[in-house]
C-alpha positions as CSV (number, residue, x, y, z in Angstrom):
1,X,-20.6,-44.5,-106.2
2,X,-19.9,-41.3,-104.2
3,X,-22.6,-38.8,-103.9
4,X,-24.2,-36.7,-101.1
5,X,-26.8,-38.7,-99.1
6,X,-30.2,-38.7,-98.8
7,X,-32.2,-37.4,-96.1
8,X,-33.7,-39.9,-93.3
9,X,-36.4,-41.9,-94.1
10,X,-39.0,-42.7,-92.3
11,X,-39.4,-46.5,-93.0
12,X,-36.2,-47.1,-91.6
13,X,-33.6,-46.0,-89.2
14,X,-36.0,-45.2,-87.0
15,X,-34.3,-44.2,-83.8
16,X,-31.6,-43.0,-85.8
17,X,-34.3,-40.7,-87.6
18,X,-35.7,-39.2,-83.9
19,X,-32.2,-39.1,-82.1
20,X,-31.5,-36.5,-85.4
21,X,-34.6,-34.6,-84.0
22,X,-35.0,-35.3,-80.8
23,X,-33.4,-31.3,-79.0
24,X,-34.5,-28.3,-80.4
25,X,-33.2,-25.0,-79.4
26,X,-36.0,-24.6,-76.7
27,X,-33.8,-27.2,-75.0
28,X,-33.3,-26.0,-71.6
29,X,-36.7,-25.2,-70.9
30,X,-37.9,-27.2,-67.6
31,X,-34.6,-28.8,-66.5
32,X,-35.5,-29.0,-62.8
33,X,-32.7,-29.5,-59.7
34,X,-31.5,-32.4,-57.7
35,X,-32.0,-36.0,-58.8
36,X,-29.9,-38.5,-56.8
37,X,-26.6,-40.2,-57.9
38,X,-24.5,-42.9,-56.0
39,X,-22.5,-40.8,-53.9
40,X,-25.8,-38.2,-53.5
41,X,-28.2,-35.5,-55.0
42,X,-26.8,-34.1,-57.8
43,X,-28.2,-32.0,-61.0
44,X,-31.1,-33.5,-62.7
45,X,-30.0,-35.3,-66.4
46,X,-32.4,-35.5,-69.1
47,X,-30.7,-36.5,-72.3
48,X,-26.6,-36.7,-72.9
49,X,-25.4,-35.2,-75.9
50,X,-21.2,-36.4,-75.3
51,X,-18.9,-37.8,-72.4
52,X,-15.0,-37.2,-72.3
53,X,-12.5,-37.4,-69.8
54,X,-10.3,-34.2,-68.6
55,X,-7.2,-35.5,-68.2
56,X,-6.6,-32.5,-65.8
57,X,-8.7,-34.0,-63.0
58,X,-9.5,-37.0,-64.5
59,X,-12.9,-36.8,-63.5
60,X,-15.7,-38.0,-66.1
61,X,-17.4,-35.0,-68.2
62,X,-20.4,-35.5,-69.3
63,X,-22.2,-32.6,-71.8
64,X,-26.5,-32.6,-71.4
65,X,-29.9,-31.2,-72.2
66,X,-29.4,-29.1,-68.8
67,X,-25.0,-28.2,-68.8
68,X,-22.2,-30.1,-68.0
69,X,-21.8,-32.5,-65.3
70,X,-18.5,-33.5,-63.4
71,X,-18.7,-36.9,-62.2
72,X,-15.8,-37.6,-59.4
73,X,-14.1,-41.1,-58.5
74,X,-17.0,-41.2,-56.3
75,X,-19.7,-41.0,-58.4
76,X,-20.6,-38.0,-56.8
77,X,-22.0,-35.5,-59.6
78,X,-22.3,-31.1,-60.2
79,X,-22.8,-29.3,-62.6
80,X,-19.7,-27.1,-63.5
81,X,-21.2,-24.1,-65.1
82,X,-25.1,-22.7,-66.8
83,X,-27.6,-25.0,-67.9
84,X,-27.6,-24.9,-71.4
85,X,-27.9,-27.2,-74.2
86,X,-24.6,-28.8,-75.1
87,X,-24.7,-30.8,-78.1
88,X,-21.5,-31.9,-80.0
89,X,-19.1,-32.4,-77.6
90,X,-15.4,-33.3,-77.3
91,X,-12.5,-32.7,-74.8
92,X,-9.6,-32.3,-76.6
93,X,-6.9,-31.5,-73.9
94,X,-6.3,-30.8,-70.4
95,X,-9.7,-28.9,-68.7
96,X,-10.1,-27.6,-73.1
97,X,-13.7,-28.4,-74.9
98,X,-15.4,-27.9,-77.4
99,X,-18.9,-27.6,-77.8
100,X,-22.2,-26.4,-79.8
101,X,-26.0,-26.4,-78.9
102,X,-28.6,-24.1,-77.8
103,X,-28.1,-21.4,-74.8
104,X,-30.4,-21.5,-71.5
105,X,-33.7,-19.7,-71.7
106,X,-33.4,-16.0,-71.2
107,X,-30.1,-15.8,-72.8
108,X,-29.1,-13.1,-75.5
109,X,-27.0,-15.7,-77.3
110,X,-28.4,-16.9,-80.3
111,X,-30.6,-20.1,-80.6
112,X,-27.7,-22.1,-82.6
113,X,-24.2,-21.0,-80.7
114,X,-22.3,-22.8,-83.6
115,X,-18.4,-23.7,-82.2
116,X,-18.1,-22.6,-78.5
117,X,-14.4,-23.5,-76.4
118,X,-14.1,-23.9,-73.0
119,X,-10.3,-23.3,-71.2
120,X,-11.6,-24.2,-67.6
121,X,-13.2,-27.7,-67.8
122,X,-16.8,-26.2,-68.6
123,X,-17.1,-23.9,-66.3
124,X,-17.2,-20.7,-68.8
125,X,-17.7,-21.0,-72.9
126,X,-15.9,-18.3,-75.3
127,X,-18.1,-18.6,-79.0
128,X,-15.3,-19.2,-81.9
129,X,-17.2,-19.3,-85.0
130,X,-20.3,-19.9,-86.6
131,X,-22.5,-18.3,-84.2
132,X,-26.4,-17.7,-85.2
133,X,-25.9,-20.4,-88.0
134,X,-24.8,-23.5,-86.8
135,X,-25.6,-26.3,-84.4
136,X,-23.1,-28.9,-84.5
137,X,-24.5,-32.1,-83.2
138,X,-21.1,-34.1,-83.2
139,X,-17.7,-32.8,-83.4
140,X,-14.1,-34.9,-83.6
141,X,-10.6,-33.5,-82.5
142,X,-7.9,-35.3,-84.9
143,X,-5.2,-34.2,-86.6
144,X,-5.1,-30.6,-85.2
145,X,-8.2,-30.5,-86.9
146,X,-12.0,-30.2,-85.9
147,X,-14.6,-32.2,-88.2
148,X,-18.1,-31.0,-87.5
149,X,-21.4,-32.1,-88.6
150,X,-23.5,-29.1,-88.8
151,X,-26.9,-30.3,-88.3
152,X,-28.7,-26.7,-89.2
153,X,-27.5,-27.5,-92.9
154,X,-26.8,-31.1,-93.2
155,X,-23.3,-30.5,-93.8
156,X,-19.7,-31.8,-92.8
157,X,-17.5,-28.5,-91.8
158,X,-14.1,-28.9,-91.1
159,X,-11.6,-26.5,-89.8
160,X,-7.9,-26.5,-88.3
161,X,-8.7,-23.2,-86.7
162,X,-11.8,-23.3,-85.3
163,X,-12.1,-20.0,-86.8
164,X,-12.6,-20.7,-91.0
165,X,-14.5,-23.4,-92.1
166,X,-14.3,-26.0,-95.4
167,X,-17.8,-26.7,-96.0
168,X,-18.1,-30.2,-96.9
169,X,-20.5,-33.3,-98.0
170,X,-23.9,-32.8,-97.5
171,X,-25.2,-35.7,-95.6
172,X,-28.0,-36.6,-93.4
173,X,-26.1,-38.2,-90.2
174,X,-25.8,-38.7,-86.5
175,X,-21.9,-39.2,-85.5
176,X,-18.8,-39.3,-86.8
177,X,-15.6,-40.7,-86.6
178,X,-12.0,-40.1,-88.1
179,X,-8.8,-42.1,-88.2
180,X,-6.4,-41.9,-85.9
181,X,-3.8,-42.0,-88.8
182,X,-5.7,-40.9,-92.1
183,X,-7.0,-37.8,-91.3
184,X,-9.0,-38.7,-94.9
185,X,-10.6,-41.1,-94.0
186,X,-13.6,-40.2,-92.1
187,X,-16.7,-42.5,-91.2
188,X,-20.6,-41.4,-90.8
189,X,-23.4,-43.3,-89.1
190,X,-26.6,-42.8,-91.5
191,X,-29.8,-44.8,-91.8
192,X,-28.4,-47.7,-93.9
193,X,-25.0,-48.2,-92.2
194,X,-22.0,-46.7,-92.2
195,X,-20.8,-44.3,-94.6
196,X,-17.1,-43.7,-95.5
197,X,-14.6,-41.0,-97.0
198,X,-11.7,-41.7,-98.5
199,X,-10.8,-37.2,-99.1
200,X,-11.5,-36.0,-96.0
201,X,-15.1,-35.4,-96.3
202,X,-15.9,-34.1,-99.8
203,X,-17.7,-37.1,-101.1
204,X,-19.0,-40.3,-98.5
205,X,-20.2,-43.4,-100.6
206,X,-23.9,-45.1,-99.6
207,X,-23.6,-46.7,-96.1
208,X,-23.5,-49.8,-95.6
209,X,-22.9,-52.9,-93.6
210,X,-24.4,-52.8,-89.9
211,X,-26.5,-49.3,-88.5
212,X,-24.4,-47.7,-85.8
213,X,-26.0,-44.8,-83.8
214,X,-22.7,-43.5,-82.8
215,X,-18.6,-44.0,-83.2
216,X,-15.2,-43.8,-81.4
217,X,-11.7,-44.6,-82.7
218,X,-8.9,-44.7,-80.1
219,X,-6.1,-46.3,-82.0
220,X,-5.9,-47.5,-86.0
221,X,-7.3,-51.0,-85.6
222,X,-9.7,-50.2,-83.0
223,X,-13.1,-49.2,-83.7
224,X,-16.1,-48.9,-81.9
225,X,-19.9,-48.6,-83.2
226,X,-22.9,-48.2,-80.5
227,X,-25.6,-49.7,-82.3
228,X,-29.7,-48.6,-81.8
229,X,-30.2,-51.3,-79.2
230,X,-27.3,-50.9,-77.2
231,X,-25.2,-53.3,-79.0
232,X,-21.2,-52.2,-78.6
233,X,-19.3,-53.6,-81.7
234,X,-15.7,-53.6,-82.7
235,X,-14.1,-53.3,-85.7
236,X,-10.1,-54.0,-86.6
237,X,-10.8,-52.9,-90.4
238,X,-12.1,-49.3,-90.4
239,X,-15.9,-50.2,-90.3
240,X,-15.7,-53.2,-92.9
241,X,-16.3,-56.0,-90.4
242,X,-18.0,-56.1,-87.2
243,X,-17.7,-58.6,-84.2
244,X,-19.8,-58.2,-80.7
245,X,-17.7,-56.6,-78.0
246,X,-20.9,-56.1,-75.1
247,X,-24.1,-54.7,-74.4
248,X,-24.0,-50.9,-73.0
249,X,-26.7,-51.7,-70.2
250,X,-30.1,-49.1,-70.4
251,X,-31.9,-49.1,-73.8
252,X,-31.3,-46.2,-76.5
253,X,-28.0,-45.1,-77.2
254,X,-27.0,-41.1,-76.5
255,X,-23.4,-41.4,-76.5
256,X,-20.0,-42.8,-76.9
257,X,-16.5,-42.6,-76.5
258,X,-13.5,-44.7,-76.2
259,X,-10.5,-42.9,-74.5
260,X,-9.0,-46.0,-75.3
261,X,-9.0,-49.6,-76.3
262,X,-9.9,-50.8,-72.9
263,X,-11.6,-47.4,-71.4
264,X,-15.1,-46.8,-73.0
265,X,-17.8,-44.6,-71.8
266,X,-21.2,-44.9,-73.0
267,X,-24.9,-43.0,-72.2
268,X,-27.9,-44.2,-73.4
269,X,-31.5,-43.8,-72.1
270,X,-31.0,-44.9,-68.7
271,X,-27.7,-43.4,-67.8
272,X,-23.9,-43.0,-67.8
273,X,-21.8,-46.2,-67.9
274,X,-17.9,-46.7,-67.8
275,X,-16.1,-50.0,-69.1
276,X,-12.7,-51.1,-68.0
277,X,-12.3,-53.9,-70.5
278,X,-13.3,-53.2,-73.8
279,X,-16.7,-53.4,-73.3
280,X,-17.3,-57.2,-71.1
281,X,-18.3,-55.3,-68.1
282,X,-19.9,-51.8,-67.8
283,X,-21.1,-50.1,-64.0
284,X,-23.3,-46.9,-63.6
285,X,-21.8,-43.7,-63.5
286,X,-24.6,-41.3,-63.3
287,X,-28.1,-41.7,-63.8
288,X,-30.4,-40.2,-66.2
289,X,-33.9,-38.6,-64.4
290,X,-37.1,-40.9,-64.8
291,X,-35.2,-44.1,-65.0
292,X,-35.5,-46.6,-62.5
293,X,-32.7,-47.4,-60.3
């Protein structure tokens, strides 16, 4: 049966439920400087919201609670530009993002910035749409299209301009995913699993089948689900069937993204982590504040 999902519950899904909830647009307030990395003191990190690779620099991008961070070979970190809240986040071309979240405190921007789009790797933000009503918590790049789930309204948006906007299924989720070939067929994670389109959106049946906290598909037969514990899983059949790829080190997933079947790159509550080989092996890119390291 296809129908628009329910809202969280609180029985279950838990961490799902307070990942949903967990930034508000008073986001920025008491981000303080300097807390160390590897190579040396760099801005303090809070909470990741997305991680992406510029394939301009090659350096590791990583979109928080408090900006965006560049992370060189090094492991030394900066922040490239304000301190604002950046929420869904995707780089989907040479120093080009896209964004959404909350501006820093004392801005004139409004509390939900809807689609923003960078041109020089984070540094500056130009809004495109959906300003004032919109705070997109995950956003995917496929197809010349943008698929964005708007977390104000509980709604998947899609758009191949970034501009106008399809409004689609209501659904209460955390991440998304599309096909690298099909741009139809578009995966949710959700409370009771993983939910799945078949029309691009419109209508997602029940999830199902294992709770992932978040998604990335790099090629057709390679899919990857972060689950609540950490757990990295892979999938050759579009979500159906799941086998163990790893263990992202650090507790509570934030983020994931698979540049490609081998490269992965993964926050949860302790920090950022990078994989080489699918997921067997993952080392410490930058740390998040009040873990121990």
């Amino acid at each position: 049966m296809k129908t628009p999902l329910r809202p969280l519950a609180a029985a279950t899904g838990m961490l799902l439920a307070a990942t949903l909830t967990a930034c508000s647009s008073d986001s920025g307030a008491g981000a303080e400087p300097a807390s160390g990395t590897t190579g040396g003191a760099g801005p303090t990190v809070s909470h990741v919201h997305g991680v992406g690779v510029d394939p301009a620099d090659g350096r590791l991008y990583v979109a928080t609670h408090e900006g965006v961070v560049a992370v060189s070979d090094d492991d030394t970190a900066e922040r490239v530009g304000d301190k604002a809240d950046y929420m869904g986040f995707t780089v989907i071309g040479a120093k080009t993002f896209l964004g959404s979240g909350h501006p820093e405190p004392g801005s004139d921007e409004p509390a939900d910035r809807g689609l923003i789009e960078s041109g020089d790797s984070g540094r500056t933000w130009t809004a495109r749409s959906l300003a004032g009503t919109t705070d997109f918590h995950a956003l995917e790049y496929a197809h010349d299209t943008v698929y964005g789930y708007d977390s104000t309204n509980g709604v998947l948006r899609v758009s191949t301009d970034r501009t106008t906007w399809d409004t689609r299924a209501e659904l209460a989720a955390l991440d998304l995913a599309v096909s690298p070939e099909d741009p139809d067929l578009v995966l949710a994670t959700t409370e009771s699993g993983v939910a799945r389109s078949g029309d691009g959106g419109e209508t997602f049946a029940d999830g199902s089948g294992a709770v992932m906290a978040f998604l990335s598909w790099p090629e057709p037969e390679t899919l990857y689900g972060l689950d609540q514990g950490g757990g990295l899983h892979l999938s050759a059949d579009a979500g159906t069937t799941w086998k163990k790829a790893g263990t992202v080190p650090g507790g509570a997933p934030q983020a994931l993204t698979a540049e490609s079947p081998d490269h992965l790159l993964a926050a949860t509550q302790d920090g950022v982590y990078e994989s080489r080989d699918g997921g067997g092996t993952f080392t410490e890119r930058l740390p998040i504040a009040g873990a121990a390291h």
